[in-house]
C-alpha positions in Angstrom: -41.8 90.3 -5.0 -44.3 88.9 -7.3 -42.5 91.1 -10.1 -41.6 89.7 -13.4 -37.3 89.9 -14.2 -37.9 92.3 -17.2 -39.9 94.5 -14.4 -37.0 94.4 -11.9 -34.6 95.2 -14.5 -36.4 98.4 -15.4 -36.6 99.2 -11.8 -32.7 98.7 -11.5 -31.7 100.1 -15.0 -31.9 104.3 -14.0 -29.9 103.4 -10.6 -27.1 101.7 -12.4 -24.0 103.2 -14.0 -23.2 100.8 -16.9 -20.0 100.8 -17.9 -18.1 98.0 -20.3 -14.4 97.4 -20.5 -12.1 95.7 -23.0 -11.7 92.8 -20.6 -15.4 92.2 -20.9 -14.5 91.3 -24.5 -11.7 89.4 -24.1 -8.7 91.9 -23.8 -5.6 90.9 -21.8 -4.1 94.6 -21.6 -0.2 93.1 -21.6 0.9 95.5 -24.1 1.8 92.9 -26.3 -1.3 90.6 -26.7 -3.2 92.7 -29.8 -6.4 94.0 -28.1 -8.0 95.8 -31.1 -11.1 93.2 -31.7 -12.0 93.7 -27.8 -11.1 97.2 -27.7 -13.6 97.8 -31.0 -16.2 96.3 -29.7 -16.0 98.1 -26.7 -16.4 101.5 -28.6 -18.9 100.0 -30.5 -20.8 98.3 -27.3 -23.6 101.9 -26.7 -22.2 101.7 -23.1 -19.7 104.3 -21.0 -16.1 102.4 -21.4 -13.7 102.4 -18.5 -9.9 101.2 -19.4 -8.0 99.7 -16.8 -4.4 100.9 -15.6 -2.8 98.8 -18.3 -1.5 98.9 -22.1 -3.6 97.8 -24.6 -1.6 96.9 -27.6 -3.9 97.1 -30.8 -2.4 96.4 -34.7 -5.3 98.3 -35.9 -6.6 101.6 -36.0 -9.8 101.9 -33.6 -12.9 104.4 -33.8 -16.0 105.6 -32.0 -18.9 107.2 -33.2 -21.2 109.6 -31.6 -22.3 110.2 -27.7 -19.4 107.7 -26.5 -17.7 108.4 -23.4 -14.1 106.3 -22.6 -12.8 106.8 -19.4 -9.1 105.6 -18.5 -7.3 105.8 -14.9 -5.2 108.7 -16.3 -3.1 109.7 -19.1 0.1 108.1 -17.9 -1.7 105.2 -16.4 -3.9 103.7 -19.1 -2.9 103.4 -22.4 -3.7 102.3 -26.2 -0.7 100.8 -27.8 -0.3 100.9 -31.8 2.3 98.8 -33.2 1.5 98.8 -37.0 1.4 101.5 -39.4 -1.7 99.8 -41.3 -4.3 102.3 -42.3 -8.1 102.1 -41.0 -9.5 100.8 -44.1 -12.9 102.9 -43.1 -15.0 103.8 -46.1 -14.5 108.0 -48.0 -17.6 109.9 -46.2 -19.0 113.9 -47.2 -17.7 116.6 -45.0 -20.7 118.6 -43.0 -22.4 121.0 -45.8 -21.8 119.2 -48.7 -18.1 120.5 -49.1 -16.8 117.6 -50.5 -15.5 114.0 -49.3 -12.9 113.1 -46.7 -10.5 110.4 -46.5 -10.4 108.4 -43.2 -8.6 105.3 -44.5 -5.8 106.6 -42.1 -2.8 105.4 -40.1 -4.3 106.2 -36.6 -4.3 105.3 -33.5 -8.2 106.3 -33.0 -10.9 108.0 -35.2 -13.9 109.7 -34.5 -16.2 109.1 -37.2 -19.3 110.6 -37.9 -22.4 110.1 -39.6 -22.2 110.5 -43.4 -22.2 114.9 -43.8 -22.6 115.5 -40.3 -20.2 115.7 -37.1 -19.2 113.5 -34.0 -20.9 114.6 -31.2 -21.2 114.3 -27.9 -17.6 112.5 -27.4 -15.7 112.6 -23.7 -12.5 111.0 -23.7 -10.7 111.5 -19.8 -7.7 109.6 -18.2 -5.6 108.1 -20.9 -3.2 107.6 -24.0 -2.8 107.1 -27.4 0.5 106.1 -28.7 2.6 104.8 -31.5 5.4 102.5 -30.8 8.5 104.3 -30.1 9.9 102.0 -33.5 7.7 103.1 -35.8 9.6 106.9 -35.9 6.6 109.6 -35.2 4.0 108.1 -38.0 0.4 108.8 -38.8 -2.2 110.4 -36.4 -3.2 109.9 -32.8 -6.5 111.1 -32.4 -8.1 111.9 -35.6 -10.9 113.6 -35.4 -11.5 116.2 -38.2 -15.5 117.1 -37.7 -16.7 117.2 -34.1 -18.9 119.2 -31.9 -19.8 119.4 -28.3 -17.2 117.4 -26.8 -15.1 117.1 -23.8 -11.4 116.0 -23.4 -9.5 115.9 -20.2 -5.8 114.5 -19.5 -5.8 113.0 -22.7 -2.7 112.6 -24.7 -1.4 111.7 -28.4 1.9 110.6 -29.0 4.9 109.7 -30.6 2.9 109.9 -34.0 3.6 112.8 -37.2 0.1 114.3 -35.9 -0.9 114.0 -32.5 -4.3 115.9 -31.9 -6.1 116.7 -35.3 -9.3 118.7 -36.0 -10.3 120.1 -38.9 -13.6 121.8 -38.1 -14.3 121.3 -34.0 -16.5 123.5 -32.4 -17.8 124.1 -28.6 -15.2 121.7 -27.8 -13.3 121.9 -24.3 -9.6 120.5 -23.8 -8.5 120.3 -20.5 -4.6 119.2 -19.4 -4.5 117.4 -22.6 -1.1 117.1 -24.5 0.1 116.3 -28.7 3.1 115.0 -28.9 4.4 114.9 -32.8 5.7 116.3 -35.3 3.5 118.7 -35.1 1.5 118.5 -31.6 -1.4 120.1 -32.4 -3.4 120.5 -35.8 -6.8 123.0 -34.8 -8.9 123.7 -38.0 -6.9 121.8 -40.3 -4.1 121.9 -43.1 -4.0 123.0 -46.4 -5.9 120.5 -48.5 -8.9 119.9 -45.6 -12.5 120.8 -46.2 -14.5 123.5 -44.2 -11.6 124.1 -42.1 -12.2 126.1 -38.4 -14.4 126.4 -36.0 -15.9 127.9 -32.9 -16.6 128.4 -29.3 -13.4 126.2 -28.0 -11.2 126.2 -25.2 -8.0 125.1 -24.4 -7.0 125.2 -20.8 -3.2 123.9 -19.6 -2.8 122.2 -22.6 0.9 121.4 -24.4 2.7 120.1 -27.5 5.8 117.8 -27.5 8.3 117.6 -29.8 7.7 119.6 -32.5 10.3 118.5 -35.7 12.0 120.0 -39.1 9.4 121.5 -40.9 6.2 121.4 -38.6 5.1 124.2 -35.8 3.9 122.6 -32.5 0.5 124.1 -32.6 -1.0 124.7 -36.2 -4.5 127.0 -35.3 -6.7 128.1 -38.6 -9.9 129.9 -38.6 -10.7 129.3 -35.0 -13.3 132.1 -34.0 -14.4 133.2 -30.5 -11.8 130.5 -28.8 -9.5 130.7 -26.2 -6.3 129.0 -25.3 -5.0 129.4 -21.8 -2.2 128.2 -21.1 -1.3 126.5 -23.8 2.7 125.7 -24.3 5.2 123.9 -26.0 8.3 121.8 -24.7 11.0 120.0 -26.9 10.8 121.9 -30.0 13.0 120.4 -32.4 16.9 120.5 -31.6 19.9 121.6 -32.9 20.2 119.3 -35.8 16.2 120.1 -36.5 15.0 123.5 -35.5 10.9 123.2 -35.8 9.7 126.1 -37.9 8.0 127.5 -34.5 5.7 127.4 -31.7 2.7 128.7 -33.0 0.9 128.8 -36.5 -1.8 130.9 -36.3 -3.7 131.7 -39.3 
């Protein structure tokens, strides 16, 4: 065509979806292999991610930044596997509006972490799982995200950790059929302790909690203004040998 490569790749660039996967980066999705370098650098990569119908065993806690949008082939389909209890080593960062620092060095399964005093923004995480190994008794987080903004979450689930789904300040946020499973499912706006705790303009559509234990309510809701939760339920809560404190929390 007489055109130079760099020209043709601009002419194929804006007619391309570009996507990445953890197999890209060397991930064998076994469930057993530890996948968290290849799974990192996949968040990391600036590209969408799609995860394949497979478990990804990771020993580490994972996190995404900003604008990063993972895509599995459904909650119960594809799924990241921890099997350690190690914390994230990430670095103490400010809270948005100078309220004071927060701690991410967390056992988690994933993180969204923001820029230093701002929010993660942004963030659309559809089609798959987050889970702690059955053996490791309901510990840590699954998704912690305590300061984001403008996101999108569709059959999306947390489980078998203490926390599964945990905000602290989220706003115009939208959770569609997602699902915490925990101790306590749900955590919207925070626990006593957390900085700038709330938010705004959210929506919770057929969403549920899982398992609710001794001392924990399946959802935990503080300071959430002009948001809506249709739909939302609660199964398994606690048993007879550990009533959960209740359903609902809702301060």
């Amino acid at each position: 065509s007489g055109l130079s490569q760099q020209e043709i790749n601009n002419e194929i660039r804006p007619k391309v979806n570009f996507y990445v996967t953890p197999e890209n980066f060397g991930a064998k999705g076994d469930g057993i292999t530890d996948d968290y370098e290849s799974l990192q650098a996949c968040f990391l990569s600036g590209l969408n991610v799609h995860l394949n119908e497979k478990t990804y065993a990771t020993s580490k806690t994972l996190y995404h930044r900003s604008n990063v949008s993972i895509t599995g082939c459904g909650a119960t389909n594809s799924i990241i596997l921890k099997t350690t209890t190690d914390t994230s080593g990430l670095p103490v960062l400010p809270a948005p509006a100078g309220a004071g620092n927060v701690i991410y060095d967390r056992d988690a399964i994933l993180i969204a972490l923001p820029e230093p005093g701002d929010y993660c923004k942004g963030v659309h995480l559809t089609g798959f799982s987050l889970k702690k190994a059955d053996s490791l008794n309901f510990t840590g987080y699954g998704y912690f995200a305590p300061y984001i903004g403008q996101c999108t979450f569709r059959d999306f689930y947390a489980s078998v950790t203490e926390y599964g789904i945990y905000t602290v300040n989220c706003w115009m946020t939208e959770w569609v059929r997602c699902q915490g499973q925990g101790k306590a499912g749900w955590v919207i706006g925070g626990l006593t302790g957390d900085l700038t705790r709330g938010g705004t303009s959210s929506t919770f559509i057929s969403c549920w909690s899982l398992s609710a234990r001794a001392g924990y309510y399946a959802w935990n809701v503080y300071n959430m203004h002009s948001s809506t939760f249709i739909g939302a339920s609660a199964d398994f809560i606690g048993n007879t040998d550990s009533i959960a404190l209740g359903v609902w929390n809702v301060v």
